[in-house]
C-alpha positions as CSV (number, residue, x, y, z in Angstrom):
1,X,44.6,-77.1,45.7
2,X,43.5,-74.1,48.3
3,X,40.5,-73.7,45.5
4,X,39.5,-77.2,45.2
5,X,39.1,-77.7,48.4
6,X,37.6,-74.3,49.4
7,X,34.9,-75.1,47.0
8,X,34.0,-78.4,48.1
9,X,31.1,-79.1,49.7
10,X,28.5,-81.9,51.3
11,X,26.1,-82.9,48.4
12,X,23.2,-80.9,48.7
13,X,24.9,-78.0,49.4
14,X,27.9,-78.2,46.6
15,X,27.7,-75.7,43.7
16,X,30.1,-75.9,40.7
17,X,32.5,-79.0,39.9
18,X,33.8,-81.7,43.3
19,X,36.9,-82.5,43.2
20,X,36.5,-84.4,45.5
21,X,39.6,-84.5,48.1
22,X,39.5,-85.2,51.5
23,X,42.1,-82.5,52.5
24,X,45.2,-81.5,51.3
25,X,47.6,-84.2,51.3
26,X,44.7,-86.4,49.4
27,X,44.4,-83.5,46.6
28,X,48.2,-83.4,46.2
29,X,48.2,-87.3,46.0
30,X,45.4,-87.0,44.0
31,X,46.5,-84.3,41.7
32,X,49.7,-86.5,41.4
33,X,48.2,-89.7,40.5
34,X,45.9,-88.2,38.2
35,X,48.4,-85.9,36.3
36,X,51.7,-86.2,37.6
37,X,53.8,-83.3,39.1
38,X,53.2,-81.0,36.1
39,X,49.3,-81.3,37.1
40,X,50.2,-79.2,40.8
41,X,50.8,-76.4,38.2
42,X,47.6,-76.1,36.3
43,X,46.1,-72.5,36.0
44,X,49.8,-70.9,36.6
45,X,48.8,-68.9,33.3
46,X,45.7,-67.5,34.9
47,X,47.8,-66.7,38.5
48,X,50.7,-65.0,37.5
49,X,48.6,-62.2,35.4
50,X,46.9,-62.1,38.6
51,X,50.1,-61.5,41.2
52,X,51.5,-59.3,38.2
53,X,48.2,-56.5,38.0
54,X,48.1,-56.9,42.0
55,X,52.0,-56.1,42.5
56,X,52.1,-53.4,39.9
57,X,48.6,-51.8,41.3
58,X,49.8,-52.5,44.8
59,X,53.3,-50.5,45.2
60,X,53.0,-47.1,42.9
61,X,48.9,-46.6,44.1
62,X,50.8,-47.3,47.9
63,X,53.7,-44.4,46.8
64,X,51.2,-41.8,45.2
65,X,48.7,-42.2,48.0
66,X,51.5,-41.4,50.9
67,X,53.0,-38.4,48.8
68,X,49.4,-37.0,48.7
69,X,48.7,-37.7,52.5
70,X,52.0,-36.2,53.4
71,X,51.2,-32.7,51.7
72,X,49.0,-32.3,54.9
73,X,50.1,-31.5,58.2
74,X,48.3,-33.9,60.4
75,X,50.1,-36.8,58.4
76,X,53.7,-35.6,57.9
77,X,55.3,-36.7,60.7
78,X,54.0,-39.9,61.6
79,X,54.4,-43.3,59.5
80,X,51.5,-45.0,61.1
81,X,49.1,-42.1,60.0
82,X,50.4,-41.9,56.2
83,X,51.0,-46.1,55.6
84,X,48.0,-46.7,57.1
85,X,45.4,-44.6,55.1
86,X,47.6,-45.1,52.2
87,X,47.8,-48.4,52.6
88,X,43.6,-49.2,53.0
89,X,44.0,-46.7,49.1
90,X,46.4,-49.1,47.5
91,X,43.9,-52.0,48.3
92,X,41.4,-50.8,47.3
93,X,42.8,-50.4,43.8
94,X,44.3,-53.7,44.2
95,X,41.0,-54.9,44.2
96,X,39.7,-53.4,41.7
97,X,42.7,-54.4,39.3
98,X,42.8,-57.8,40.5
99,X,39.1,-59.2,40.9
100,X,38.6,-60.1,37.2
101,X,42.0,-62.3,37.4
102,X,40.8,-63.3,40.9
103,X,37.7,-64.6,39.5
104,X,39.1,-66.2,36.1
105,X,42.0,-67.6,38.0
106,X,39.6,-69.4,40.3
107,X,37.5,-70.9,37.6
108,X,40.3,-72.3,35.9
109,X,41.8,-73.7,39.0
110,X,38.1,-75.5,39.9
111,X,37.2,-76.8,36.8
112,X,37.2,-80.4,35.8
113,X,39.8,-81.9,33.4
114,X,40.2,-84.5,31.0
115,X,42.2,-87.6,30.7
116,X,45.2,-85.8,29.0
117,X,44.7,-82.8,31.9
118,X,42.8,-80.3,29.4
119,X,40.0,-78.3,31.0
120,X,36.7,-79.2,30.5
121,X,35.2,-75.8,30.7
122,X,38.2,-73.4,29.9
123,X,41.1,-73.6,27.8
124,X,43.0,-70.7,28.9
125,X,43.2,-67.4,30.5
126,X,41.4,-66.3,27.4
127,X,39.2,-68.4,27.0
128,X,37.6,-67.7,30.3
129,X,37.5,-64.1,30.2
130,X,35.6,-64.7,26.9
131,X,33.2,-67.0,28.2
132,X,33.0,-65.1,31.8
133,X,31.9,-62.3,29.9
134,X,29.4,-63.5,27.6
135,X,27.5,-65.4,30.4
136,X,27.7,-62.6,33.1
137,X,28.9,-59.5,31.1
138,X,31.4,-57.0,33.4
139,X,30.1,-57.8,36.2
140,X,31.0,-61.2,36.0
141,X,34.7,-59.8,36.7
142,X,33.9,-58.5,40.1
143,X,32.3,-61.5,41.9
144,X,33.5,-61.4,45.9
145,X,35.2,-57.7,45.1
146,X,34.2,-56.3,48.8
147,X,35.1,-59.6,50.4
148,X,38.4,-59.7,48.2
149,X,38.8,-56.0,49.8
150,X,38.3,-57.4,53.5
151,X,41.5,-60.2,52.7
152,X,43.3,-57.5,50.6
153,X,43.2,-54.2,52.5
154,X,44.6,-55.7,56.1
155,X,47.0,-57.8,54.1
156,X,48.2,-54.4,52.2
157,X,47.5,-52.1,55.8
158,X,50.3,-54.6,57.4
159,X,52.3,-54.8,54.8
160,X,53.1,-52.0,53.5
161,X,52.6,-50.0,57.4
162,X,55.9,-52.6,58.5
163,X,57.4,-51.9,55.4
164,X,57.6,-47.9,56.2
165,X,58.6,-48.6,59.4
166,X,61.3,-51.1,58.8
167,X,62.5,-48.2,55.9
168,X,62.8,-46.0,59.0
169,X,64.3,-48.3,61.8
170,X,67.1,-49.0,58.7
171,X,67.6,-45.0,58.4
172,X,67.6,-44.7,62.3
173,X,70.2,-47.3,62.6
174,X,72.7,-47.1,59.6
């Protein structure tokens, strides 16, 4: 829904398929109506690949990063200065993982469907990394990658900085 509607636009500016909602309780109605319940879950395939290379890019890139900033003096004693740095690391190679699923799972999620709720453009996951490639080549995979660093890094900075701190506060207090 957050896609649909993110890439809707007036007419003479809208690029790429209009789904036409007028916000999000219309899409959801919409969606409904058009599809059923089921059709709220289209492109699932295409975003759990994409929360699964994120997580698993996110958390040991976070640990390795902090190990090597703690080797140095000026870090060691100060979660701020180690989560923080380490933190703005792990995003980056978040970012780096996740953009092609970023950019796949966002095509999928836009694209217009048929009667029986089969994409028009894409049939899968697959299928759109095929065609993704074919029509753009690798760089096809890393459309938005700085401004999906801008959304990732303070989301992973915050994160990952309270989760240190919270580790700490639990030690301090048990």
């Amino acid at each position: 829904m957050k896609v649909q509607i993110q890439a809707q636009s007036i007419k003479e500016n809208a690029v790429g398929y209009q789904h036409k909602h007028k916000g999000s309780l219309d899409g959801f109605k919409n969606i409904i109506a058009e599809r059923g319940v089921i059709g709220l879950w289209k492109g699932v395939s295409a975003i759990v690949p994409r929360t699964t290379v994120g997580s698993s890019v996110q958390l040991p890139t976070f640990s390795l990063s902090k190990d090597f900033f703690q080797q140095y003096e000026f870090f060691k004693n100060s979660t701020l200065l180690t989560a923080i740095p380490s933190a703005m690391v792990s995003g980056a190679c978040t970012c780096i993982a996740m953009c092609p699923f970023d950019v796949v799972s966002t095509r999928i999620f836009n694209q217009p469907y048929d009667d029986k709720g089969r994409g028009l453009i894409y049939k899968n996951i697959v299928d759109c990394f095929i065609k993704t490639y074919k029509a753009e080549g690798f760089r096809g995979y890393y459309k938005g990658l700085l401004a999906n660093y801008f959304r990732t890094a303070p989301h992973t900075v915050f994160t990952l900085t309270f989760w240190e701190q919270f580790k700490k506060w639990r030690i301090l207090y048990d």
